[in-house]
GUMARPA-416659 format. One record per atom (N, C-alpha, C, O): residue in three letters; x, y, z. Coordinates in steps of 0.1 Angstrom, whole numbers, plus 2048, in hexadecimal, padded with zeros to 3 digits. Example, Ala and Ser with C-alpha at 12.3 -4.5 7.8 and 13.67 -1.06 7.14 Angstrom:
<pts>
ALA8847C784E;ALA87B7D384E;ALA8847DF84E;ALA88E7DF855;SER8807EA847;SER8897F5847;SER88180084F;SER88680B850;
</pts>
This chain:
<pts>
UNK8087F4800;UNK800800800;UNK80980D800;UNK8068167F9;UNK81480D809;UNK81F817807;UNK82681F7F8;UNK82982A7F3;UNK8258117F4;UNK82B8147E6;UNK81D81A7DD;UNK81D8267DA;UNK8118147DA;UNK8098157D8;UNK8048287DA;UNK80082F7D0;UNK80682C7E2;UNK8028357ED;UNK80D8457E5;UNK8098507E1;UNK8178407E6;UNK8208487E5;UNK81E84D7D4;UNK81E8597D2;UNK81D8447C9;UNK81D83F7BF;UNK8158487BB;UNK81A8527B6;UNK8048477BD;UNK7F88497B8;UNK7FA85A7BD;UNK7F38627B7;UNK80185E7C7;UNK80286F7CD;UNK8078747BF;UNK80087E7B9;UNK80E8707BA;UNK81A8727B1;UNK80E8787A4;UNK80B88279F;UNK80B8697A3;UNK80486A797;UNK7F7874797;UNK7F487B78D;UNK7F08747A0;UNK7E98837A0;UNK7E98907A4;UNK7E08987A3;UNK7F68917A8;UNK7FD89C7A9;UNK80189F799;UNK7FE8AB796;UNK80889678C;UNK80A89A783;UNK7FC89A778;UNK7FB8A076D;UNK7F489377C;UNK7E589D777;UNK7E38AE778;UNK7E18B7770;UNK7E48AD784;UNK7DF8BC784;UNK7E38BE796;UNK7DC8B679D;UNK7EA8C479C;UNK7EE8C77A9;UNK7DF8C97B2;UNK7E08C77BE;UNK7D68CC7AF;UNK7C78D37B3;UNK7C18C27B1;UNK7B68C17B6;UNK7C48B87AC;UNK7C08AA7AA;UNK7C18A67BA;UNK7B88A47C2;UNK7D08A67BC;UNK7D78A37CB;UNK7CF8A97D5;UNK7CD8A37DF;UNK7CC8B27D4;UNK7C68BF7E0;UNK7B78BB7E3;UNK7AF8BC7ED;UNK7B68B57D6;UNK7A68B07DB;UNK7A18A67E5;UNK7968A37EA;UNK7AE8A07E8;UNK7B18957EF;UNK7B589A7FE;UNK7B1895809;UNK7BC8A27FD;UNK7C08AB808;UNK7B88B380E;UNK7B48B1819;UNK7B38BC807;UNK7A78C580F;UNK7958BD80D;UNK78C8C0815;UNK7968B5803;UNK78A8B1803;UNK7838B97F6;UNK7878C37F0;UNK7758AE7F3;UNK76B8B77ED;UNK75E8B77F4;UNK75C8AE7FC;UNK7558BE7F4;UNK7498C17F7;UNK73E8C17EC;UNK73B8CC7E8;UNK7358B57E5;UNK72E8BE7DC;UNK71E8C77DF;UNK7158C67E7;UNK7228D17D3;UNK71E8DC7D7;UNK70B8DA7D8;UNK7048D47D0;UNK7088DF7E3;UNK6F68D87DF;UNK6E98E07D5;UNK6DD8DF7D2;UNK6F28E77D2;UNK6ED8EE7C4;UNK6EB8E27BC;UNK6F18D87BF;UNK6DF8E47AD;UNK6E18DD7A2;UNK6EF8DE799;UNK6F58E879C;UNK6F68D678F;UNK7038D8789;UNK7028E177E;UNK70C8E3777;UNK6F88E577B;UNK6F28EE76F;UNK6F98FD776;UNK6FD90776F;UNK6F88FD78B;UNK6FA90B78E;UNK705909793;UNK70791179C;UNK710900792;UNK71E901797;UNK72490F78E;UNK723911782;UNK729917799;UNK73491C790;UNK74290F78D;UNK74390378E;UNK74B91B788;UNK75791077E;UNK75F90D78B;UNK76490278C;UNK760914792;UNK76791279C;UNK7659027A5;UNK76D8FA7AA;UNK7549047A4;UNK7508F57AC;UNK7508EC7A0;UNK7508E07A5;UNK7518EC795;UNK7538E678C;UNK75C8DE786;UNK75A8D577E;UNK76A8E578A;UNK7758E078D;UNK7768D8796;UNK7768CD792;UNK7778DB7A4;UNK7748D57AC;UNK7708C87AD;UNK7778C07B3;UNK7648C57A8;UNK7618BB7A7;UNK7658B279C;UNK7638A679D;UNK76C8B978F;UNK7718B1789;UNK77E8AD78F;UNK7818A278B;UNK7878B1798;UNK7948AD798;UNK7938A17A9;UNK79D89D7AF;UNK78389E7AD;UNK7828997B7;UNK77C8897AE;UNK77E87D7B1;UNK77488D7A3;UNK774883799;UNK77E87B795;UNK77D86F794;UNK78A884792;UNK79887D789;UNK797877795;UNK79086D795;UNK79C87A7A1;UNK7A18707AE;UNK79D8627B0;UNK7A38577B2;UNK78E8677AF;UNK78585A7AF;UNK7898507A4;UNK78A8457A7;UNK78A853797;UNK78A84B78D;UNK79A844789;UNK79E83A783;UNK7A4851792;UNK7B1849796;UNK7B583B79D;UNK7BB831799;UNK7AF8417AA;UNK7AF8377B2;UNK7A682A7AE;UNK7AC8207B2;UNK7988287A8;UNK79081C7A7;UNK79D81579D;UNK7A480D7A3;UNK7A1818790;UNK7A9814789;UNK7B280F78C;UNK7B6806785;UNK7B9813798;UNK7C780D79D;UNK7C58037AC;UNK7CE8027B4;UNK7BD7FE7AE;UNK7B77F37B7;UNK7B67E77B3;UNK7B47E47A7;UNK7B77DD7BD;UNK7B07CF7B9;UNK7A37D17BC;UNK7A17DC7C2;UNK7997C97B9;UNK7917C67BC;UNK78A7C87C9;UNK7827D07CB;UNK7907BD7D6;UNK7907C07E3;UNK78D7CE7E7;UNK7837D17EE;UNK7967D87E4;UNK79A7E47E2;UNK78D7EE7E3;UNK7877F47EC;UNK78C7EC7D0;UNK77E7F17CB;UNK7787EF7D8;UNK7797F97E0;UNK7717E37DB;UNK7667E37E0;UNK7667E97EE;UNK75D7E67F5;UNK76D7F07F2;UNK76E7F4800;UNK76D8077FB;UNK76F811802;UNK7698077F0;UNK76B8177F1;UNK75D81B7DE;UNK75C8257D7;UNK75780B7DD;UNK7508107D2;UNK74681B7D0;UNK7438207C5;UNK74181D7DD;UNK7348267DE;UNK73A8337E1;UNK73183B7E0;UNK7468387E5;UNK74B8407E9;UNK75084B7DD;UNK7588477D5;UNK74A8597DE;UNK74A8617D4;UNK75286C7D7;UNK7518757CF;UNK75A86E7E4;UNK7638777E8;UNK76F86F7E7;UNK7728637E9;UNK7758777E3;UNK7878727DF;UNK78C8717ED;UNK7948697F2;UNK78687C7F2;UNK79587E803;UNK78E87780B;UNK793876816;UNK77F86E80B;UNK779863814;UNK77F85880D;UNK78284F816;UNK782853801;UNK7868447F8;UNK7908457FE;UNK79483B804;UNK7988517FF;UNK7A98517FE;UNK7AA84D80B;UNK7B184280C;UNK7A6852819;UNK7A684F829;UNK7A184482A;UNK7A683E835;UNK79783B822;UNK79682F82A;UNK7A0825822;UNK7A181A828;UNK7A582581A;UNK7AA81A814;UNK7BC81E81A;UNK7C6817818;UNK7BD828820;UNK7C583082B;UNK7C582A837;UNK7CF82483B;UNK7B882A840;UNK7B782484C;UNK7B581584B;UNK7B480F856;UNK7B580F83F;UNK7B17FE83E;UNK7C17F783C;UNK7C47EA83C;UNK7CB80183A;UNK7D97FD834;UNK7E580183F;UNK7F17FE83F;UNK7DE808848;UNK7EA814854;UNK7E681685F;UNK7ED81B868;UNK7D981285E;UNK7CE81386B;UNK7C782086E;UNK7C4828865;UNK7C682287B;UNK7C382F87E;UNK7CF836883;UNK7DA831881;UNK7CE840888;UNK7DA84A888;UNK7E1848894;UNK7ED84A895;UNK7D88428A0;UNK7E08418A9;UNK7E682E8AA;UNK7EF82B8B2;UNK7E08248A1;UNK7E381A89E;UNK7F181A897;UNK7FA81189B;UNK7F482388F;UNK7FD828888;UNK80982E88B;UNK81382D884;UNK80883689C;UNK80C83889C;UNK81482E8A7;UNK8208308A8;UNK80F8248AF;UNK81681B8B9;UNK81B8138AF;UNK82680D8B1;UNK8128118A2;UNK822804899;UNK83080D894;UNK83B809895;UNK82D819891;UNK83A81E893;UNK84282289B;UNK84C829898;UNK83F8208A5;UNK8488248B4;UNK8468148B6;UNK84B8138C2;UNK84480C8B4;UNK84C7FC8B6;UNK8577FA8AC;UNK8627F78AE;UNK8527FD8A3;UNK8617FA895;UNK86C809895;UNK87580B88D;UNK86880D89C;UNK87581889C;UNK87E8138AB;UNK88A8138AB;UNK8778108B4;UNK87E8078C2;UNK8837FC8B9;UNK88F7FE8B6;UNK87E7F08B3;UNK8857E68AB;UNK88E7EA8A2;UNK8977E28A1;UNK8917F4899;UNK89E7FB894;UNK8A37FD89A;UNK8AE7F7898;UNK8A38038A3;UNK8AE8088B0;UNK8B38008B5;UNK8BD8038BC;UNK8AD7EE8B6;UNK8B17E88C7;UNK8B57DC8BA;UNK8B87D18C0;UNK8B57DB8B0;UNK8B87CF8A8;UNK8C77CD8A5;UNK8CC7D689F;UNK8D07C28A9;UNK8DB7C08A3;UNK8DD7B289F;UNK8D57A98A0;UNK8E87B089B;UNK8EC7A2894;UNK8F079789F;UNK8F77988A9;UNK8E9789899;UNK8F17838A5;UNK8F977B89D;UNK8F9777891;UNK9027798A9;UNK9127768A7;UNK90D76389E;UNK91575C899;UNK90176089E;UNK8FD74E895;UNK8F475488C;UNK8EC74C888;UNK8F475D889;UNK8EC76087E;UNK8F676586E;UNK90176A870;UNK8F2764862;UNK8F876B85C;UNK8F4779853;UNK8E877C850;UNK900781850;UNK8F778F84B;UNK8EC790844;UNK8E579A842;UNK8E978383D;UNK8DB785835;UNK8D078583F;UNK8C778E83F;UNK8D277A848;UNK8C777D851;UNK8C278485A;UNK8B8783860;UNK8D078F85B;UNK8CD79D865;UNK8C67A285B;UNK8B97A485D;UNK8CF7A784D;UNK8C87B184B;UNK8BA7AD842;UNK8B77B4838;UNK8B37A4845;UNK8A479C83D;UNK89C7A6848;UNK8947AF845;UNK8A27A3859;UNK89B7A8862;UNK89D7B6863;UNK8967BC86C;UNK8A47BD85D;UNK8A67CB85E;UNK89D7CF855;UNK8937D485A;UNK89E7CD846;UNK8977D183C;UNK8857CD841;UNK87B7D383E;UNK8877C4845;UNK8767C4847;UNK8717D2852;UNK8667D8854;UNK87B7D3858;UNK8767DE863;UNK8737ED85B;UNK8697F485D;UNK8807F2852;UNK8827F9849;UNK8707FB83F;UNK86880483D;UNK8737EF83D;UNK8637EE831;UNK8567F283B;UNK84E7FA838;UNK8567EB845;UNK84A7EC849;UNK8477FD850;UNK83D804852;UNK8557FF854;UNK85380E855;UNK85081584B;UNK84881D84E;UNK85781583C;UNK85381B836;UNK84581A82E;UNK841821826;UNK83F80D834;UNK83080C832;UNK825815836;UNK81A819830;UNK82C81A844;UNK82582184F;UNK82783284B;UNK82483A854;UNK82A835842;UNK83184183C;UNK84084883F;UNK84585383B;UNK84483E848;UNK853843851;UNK85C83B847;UNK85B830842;UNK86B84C845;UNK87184883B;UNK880843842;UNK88784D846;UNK887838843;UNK898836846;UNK89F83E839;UNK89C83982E;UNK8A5845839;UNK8B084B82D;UNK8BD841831;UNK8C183C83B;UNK8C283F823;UNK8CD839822;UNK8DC83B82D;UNK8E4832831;UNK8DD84782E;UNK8EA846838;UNK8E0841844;UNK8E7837848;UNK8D684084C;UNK8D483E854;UNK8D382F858;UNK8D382B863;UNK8D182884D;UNK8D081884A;UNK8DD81484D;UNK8E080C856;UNK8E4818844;UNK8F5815844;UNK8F981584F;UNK8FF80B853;UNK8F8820858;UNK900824867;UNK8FB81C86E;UNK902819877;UNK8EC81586D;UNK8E880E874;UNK8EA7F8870;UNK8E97EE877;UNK8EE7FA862;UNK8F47E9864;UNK9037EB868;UNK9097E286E;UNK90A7F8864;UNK9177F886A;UNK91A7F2878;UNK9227EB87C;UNK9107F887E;UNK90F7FE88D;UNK9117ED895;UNK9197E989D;UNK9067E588F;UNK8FF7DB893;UNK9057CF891;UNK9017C5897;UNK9117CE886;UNK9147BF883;UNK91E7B7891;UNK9217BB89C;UNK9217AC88A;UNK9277A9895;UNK9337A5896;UNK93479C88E;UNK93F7A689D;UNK9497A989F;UNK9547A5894;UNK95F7AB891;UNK95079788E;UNK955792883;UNK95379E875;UNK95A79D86B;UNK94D7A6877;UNK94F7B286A;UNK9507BA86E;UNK9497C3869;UNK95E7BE87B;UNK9627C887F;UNK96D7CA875;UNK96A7D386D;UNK9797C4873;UNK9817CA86A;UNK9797D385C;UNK97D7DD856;UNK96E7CC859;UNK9687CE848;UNK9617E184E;UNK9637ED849;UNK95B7DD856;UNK9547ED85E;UNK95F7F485F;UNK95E80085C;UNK9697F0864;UNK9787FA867;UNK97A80185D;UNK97C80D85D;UNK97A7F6851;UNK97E7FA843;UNK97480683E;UNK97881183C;UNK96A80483C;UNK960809835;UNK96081983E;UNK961822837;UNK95F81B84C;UNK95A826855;UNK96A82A84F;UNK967834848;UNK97982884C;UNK98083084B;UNK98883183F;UNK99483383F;UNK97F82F834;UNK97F832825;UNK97683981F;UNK978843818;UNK96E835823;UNK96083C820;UNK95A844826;UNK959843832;UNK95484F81E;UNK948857826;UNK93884F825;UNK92F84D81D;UNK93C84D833;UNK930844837;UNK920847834;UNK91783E834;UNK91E853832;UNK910856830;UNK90E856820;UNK90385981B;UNK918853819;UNK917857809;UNK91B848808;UNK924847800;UNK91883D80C;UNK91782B808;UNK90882C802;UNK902836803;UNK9068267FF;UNK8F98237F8;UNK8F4814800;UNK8FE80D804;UNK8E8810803;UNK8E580480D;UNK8EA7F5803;UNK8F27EC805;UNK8E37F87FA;UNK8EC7E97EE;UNK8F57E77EF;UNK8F97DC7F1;UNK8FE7F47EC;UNK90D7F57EA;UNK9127EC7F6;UNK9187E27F2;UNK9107F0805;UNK9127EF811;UNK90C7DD810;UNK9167D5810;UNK9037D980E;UNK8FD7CB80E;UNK9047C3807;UNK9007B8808;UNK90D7C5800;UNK9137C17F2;UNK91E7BC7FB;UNK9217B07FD;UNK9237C6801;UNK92E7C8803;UNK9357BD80E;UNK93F7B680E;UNK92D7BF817;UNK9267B6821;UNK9277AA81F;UNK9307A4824;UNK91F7A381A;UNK91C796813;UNK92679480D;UNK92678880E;UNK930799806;UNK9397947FC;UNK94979080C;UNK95078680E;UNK949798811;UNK94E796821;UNK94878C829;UNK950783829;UNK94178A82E;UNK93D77D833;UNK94276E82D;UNK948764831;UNK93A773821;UNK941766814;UNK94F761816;UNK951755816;UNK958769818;UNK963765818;UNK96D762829;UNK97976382A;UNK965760833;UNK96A75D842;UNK962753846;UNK957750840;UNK96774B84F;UNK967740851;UNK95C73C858;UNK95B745861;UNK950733859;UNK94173585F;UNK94472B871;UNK942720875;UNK948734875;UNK94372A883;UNK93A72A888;UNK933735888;UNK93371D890;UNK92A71D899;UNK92B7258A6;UNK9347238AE;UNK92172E8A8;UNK9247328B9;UNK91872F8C3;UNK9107288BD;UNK9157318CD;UNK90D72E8D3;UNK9037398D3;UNK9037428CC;UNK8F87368DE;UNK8EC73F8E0;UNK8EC74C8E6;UNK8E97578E3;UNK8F17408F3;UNK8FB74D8FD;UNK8FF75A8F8;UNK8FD7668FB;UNK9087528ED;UNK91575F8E5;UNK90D7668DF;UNK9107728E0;UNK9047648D8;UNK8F976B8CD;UNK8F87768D7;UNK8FD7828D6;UNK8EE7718E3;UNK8E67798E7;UNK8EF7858F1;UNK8E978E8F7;UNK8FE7818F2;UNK90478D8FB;UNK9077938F0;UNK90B79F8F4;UNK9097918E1;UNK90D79F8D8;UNK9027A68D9;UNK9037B28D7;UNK8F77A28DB;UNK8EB7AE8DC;UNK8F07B88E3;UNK8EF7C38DE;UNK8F47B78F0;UNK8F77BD8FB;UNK9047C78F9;UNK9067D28FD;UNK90D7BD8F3;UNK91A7C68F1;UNK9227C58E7;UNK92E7C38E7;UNK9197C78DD;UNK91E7C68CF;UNK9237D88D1;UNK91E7DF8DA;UNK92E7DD8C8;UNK9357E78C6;UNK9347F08BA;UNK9387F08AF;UNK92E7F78C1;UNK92B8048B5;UNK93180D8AC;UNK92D8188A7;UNK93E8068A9;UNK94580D8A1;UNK94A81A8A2;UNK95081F899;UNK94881F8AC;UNK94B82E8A9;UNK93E8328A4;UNK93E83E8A8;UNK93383189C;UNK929833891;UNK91D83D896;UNK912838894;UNK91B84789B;UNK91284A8A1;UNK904855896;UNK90685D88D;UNK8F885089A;UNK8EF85488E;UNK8ED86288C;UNK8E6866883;
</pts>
């Protein structure tokens, strides 16, 4: 729905910027006959139309049917809003859980980097489901921050070669993975896992 969301703004912003706004301020129709709109309500109503005929078009089915009878753009747009993100204050406790889980997430010492960062990126997506955006150096600083001690020399390297906010997250994933690949896989225990949580080393890296 994020992607969806973001997408469809785009696209009726490049209709006509007064398309978007209809969604934003709303329409009202006028309780006059249409014969006595001035142009002004006339517009109006057509660019609360495009909206409507935007959005039915770009839905599945399921979709449609949660918003068929609905003839205001900025009521279609809020509930299929509130059915994807919840309500506002629903909204707002999933993202103060996934911003505590960014923050308190690190690598364990039996896991490998694919599967830290599977659990990172899902936190990343689902925030950015929620309209909350991670920017790239902030991603970076944060698998830097997190790995586990076996990709200290590679973090050494990278934090004093590079300017760290100008990595790209692929670049950095790439880079990563191609490093792991080539060091030796030992088994560790649970225990061990669970005290790098605790005192894994932050590199110097601060956000």
């Amino acid at each position: 729905y994020a992607y969806w969301k973001v997408r469809m703004k785009a696209f009726l912003k490049s209709i006509d910027e007064r398309v978007w706004l209809s969604i934003e301020n709303g329409w009202e129709r006028p309780t006059t006959s249409i014969g006595e709109w001035t142009t002004a309500q006339k517009e109006a109503a057509s660019f609360n139309n495009k909206v409507i005929n935007a959005i039915f078009n770009a839905i599945f089915m399921e979709e449609f049917k949660r918003i068929s009878n609905v003839k205001i753009a900025h009521t279609a747009w809020n509930i299929l809003q509130t059915v994807h993100e919840g309500t506002k204050a629903i909204k707002i406790n999933k993202l103060q859980q996934l911003i505590s889980r960014f923050e308190s997430i690190r690598m364990f010492d039996d896991e490998s980097f694919d599967e830290f960062y599977a659990k990172l990126n899902d936190i990343v997506n689902s925030t950015f489901n929620l309209g909350e955006v991670y920017d790239q150096p902030k991603i970076v600083r944060k698998i830097l921050k997190s790995l586990t001690e076996d990709f200290r020399p590679k973090v050494t390297v990278i934090t004093e070669s590079k300017d760290v906010d100008s990595i790209l997250v692929d670049e950095l994933v790439g880079s990563l993975q191609s490093y792991e690949f080539d060091f030796p896989k030992t088994n560790k225990s649970k225990s061990m896992a669970l005290k790098s949580v605790d005192d894994v080393d932050d590199y110097g890296l601060d956000d």
